[in-house]
VODREN-695467 format. One line per field, with one value per residue (C-alpha): residue number from 1; residue in one letter; chain; x, y, z. Coordinates in nm, 3 decimals, m for minus. Layout:
num: NUM/...;
residuo: a/...;
cadena: A/...;
xx: X/...;
yy: Y/...;
zz: Z/...;
This chain:
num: 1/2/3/4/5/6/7/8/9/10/11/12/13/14/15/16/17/18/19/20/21/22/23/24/25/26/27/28/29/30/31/32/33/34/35/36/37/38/39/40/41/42/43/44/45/46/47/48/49/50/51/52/53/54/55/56/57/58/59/60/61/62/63/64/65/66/67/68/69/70/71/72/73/74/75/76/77/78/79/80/81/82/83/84/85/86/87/88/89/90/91/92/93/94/95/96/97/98/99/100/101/102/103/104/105/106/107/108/109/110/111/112/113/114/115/116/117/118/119/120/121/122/123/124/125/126/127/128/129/130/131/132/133/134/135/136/137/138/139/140/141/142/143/144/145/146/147;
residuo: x/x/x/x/x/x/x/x/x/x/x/x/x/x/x/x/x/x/x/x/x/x/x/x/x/x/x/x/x/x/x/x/x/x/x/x/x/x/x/x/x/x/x/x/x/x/x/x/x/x/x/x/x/x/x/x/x/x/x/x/x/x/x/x/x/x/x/x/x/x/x/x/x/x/x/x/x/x/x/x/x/x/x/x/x/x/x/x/x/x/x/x/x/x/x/x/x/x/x/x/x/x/x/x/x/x/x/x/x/x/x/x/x/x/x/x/x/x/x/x/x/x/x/x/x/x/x/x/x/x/x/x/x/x/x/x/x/x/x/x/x/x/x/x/x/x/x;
cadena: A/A/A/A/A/A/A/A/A/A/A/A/A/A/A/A/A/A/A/A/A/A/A/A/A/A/A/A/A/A/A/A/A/A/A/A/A/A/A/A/A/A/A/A/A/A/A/A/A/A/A/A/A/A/A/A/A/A/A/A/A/A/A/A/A/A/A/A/A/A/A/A/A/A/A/A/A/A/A/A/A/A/A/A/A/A/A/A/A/A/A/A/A/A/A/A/A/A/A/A/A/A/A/A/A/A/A/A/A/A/A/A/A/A/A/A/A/A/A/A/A/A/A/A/A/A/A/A/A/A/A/A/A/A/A/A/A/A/A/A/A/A/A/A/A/A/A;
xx: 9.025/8.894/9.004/9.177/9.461/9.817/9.861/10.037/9.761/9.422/9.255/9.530/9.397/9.507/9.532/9.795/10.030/10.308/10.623/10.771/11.104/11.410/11.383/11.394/11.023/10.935/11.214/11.034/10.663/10.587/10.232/10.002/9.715/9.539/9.612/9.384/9.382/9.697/9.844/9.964/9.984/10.171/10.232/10.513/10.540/10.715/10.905/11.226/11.283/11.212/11.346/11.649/11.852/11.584/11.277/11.192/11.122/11.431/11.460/11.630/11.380/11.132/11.322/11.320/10.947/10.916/11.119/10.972/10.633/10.809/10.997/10.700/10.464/10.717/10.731/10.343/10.335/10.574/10.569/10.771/10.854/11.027/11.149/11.272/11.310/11.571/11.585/11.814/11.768/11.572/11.506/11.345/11.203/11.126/10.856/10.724/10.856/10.679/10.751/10.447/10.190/10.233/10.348/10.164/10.299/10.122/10.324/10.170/10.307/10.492/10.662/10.610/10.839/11.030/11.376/11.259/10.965/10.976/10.691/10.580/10.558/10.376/10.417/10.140/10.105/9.823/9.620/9.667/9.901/10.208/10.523/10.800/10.773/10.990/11.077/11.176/11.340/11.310/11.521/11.368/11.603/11.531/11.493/11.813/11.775/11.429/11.409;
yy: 15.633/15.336/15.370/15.032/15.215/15.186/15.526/15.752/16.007/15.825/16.093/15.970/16.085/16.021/16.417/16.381/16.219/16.400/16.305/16.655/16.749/16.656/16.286/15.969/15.920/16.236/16.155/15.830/15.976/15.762/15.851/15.730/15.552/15.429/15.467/15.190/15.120/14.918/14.906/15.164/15.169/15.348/15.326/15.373/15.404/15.105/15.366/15.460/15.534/15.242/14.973/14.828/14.765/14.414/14.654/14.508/14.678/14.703/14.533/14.803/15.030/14.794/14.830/15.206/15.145/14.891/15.116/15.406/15.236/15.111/15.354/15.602/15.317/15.360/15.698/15.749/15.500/15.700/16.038/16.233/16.464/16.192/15.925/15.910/15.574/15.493/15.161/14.865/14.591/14.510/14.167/14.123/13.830/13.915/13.714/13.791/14.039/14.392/14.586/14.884/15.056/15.122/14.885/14.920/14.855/14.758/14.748/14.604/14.566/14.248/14.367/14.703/14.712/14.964/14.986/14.825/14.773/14.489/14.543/14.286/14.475/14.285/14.461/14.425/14.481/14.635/14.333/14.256/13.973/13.957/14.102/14.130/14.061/14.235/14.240/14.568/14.612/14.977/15.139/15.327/15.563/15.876/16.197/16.430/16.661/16.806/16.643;
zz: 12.146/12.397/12.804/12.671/12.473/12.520/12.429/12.695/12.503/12.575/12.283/12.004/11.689/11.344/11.260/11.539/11.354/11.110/10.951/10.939/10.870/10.683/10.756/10.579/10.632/10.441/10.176/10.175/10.168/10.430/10.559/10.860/10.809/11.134/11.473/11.686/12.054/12.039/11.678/11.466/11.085/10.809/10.466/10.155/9.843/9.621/9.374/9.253/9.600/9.767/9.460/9.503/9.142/9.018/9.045/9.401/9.696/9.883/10.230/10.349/10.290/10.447/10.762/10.758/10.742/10.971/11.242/11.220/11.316/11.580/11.715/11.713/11.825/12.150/12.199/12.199/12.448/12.690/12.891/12.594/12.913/13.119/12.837/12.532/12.304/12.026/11.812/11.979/11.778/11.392/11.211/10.947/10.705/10.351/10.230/9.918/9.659/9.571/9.241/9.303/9.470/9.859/10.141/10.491/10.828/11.088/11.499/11.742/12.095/12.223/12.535/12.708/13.013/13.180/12.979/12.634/12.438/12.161/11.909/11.581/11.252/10.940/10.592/10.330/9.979/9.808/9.751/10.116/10.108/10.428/10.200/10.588/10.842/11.139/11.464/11.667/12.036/12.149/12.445/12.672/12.830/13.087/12.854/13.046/12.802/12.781/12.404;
């Protein structure tokens, strides 16, 4: 990773990134697919999952997309042993309708400041062609716990 990333860790790596867990990105099979300097990228599938009841991809499920990008876009940028971030606010514009294949997100920052972070997340379809578009304002709050 370039001297030039907004990454709290300057060595990011794509084999650093997992969805793990019980979540709604693994129920999802969301996956990553690039981390760059200052954008991050994942992907999920358009499936019986993801459809809502026309054969569409729900927006709903777009969102989930869209903020988890986000939302982990935010936490790699922070000291995970001093901050922790949680989703504040989501909008999002449906553009175009997808009925298969996989969906990828890409965040990029807007605002980085000290209690929020506001980042711009475009969805593509397969061919490439701008499916959402969303907008995401994280909190950034003082981790009390040890989290």
């Amino acid at each position: 990773m370039a001297s030039n990333s907004i990454w709290f860790n300057k060595d990011l790596q794509l084999a650093d990134l997992h969805i793990t867990g019980n979540t709604l990105g693994t129920h999802l099979d969301m996956q990553w697919e690039e981390v760059g300097p200052d954008y991050l990228k994942m992907s999920m599938p358009v499936d019986e999952r993801t459809k809502q009841p026309y054969g569409l991809l729900h927006g709903g499920a777009s969102c989930a997309l869209a903020e988890t990008v986000g939302s982990v876009a935010s936490y790699l940028v922070l000291d995970p042993s001093k901050y922790i971030c949680v989703g504040l606010e989501i909008n999002a514009n449906h553009l175009r309708s997808v009925r298969e294949g996989r969906v990828v997100a890409t965040a990029t920052k807007v605002h980085l400041g000290a209690t929020t972070h506001v980042w711009d997340i475009k969805i593509h379809d397969a061919q490439g062609k701008l499916a959402c578009i969303s907008r995401l304002t994280v909190a950034i709050l003082a981790n009390k716990r040890g989290i």
